[in-house]
C-alpha positions in Angstrom: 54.6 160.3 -57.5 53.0 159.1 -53.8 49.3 159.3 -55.5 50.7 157.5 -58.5 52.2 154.8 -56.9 48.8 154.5 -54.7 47.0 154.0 -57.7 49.4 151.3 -58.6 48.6 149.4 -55.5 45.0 149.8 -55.3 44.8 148.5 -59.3 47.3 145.8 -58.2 44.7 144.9 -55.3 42.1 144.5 -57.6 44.0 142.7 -60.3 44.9 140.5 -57.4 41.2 139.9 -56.1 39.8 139.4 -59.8 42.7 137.1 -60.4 41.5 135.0 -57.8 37.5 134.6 -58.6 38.6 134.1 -62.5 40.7 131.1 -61.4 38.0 130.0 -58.9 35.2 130.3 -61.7 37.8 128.0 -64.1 38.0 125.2 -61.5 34.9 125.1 -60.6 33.5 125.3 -64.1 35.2 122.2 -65.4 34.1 120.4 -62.2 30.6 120.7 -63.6 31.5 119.8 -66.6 32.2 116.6 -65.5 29.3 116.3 -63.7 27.5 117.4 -66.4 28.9 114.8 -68.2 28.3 111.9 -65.5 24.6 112.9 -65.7 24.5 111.5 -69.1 25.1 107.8 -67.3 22.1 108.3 -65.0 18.8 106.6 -65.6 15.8 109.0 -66.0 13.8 111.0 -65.1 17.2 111.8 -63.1 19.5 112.1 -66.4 17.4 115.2 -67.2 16.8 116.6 -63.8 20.3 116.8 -63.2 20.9 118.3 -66.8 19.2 120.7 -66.5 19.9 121.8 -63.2 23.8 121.6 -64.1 23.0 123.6 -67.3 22.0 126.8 -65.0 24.5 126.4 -62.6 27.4 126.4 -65.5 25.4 129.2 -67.3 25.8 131.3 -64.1 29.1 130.2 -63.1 30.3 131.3 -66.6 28.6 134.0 -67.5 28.0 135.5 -64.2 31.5 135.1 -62.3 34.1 133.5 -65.1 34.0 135.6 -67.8 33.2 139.0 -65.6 36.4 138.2 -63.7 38.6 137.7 -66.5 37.6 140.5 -68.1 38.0 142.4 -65.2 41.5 140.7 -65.0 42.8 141.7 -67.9 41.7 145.2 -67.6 43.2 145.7 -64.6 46.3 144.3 -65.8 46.5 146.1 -68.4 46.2 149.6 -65.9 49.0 148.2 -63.9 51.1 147.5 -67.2 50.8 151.0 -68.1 51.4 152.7 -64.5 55.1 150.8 -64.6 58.3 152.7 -65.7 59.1 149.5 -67.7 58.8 145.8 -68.6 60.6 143.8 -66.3 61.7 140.4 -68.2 59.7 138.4 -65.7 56.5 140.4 -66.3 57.4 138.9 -70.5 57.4 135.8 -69.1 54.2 136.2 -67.1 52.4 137.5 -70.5 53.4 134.4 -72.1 51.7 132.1 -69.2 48.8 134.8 -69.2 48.4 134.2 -73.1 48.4 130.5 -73.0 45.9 131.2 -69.9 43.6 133.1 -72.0 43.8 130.3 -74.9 42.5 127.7 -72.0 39.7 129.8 -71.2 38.8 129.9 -74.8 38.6 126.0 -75.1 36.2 126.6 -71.9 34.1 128.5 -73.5 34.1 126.3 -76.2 32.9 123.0 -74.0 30.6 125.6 -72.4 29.0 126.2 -75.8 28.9 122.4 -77.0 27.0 121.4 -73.6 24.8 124.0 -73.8 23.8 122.3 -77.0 24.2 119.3 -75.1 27.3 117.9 -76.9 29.2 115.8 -74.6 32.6 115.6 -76.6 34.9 115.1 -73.6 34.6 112.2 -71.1 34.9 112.9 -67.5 38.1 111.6 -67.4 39.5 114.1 -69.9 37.9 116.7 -68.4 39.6 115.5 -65.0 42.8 116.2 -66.8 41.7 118.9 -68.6 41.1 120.7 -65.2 44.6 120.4 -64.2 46.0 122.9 -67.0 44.7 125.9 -65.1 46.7 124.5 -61.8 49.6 124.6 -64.0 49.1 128.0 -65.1 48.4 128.9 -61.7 51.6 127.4 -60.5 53.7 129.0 -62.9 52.3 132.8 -62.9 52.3 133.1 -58.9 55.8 131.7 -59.3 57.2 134.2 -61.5 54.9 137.2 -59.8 56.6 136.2 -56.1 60.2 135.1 -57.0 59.9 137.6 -60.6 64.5 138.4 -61.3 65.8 136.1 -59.0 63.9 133.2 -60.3 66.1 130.1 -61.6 65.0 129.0 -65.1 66.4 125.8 -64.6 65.0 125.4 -61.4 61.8 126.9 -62.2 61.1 124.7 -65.3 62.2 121.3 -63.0 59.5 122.5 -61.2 57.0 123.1 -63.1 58.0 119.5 -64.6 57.7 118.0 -61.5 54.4 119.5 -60.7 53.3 118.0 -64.3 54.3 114.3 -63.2 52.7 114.7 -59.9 49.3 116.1 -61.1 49.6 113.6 -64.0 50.3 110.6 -61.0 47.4 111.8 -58.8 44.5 111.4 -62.3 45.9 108.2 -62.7 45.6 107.3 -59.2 42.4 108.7 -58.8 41.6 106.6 -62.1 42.7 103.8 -60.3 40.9 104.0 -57.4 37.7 105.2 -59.3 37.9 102.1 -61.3 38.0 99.6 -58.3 35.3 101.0 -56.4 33.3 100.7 -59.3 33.9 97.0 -60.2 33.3 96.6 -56.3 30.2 97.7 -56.6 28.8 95.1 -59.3 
């Protein structure tokens, strides 16, 4: 049982550690996206310098460090899933949040495809907001993996609520401020 439930914590460890650069890879991915995007306003020869250049760096990022890691992820979890006795109700949850992760990845990978063609379907601004569904995610699954039974649904969907309101408040702001600066500048 001892070299069983080592097992358990090494997998665990690396769950944990691929978790992490998957979620990095996502963040960072959508960030050049948008800058992707805001090359598209630049004047040449510097529209296309900065194209291209973006185009490896997302190509990289994605291929090289995303899409490893969430495979990775899910393998992992998967091993830890099968070293439990059971499945805790909060682990359901968590494969819910982890589904609906997955599907955001997907529509990733989807505006990785189009601006590899170099379709620019989404303005920076939606990407901005866009970006803000993995924080979400990532709110909500370390939430139910730290607190897991003694977690308050009511409590933990205010929260998650709240959190919505408060990321929402901040792209707005940002907005806001982005939009000033600008009209200061003409």
């Amino acid at each position: 049982m001892d070299k069983l439930n080592n097992m358990y914590l090494y997998v665990k460890a690396l769950h944990i550690i691929f978790v992490i650069t998957w979620f990095s890879g996502m963040f960072y991915i959508v960030r050049l996206f948008i800058y992707n995007t805001e090359a598209g306003e630049m004047p040449e020869p510097a529209q296309s310098i900065l194209r291209n250049q973006y185009r490896v760096m997302i190509r990289r990022l994605w291929l090289g460090i995303t899409w490893p890691s969430a495979a990775l992820t899910l393998i992992f979890g998967v091993w830890m899933w099968y070293l439990l006795d059971s499945l805790p109700g909060w682990l359901l949850i968590k494969l819910i949040f982890v589904t609906g992760l997955f599907c955001y990845h997907f529509s990733l990978q989807h505006i990785y495809a189009l601006q590899m063609k170099g379709i620019f379907r989404w303005s920076s601004q939606q990407l901005r907001i866009w970006n803000e569904v993995a924080t979400i995610f990532l709110v909500a699954i370390v939430m139910l993996v730290s607190v897991k039974q003694n977690i308050s649904w009511a409590w933990g969907l205010l929260g998650l609520a709240g959190l919505i309101v408060a990321l929402w408040s901040a792209i707005k702001l940002y907005r806001n401020l982005r939009e000033r600066a600008s009209g200061n500048k003409k």
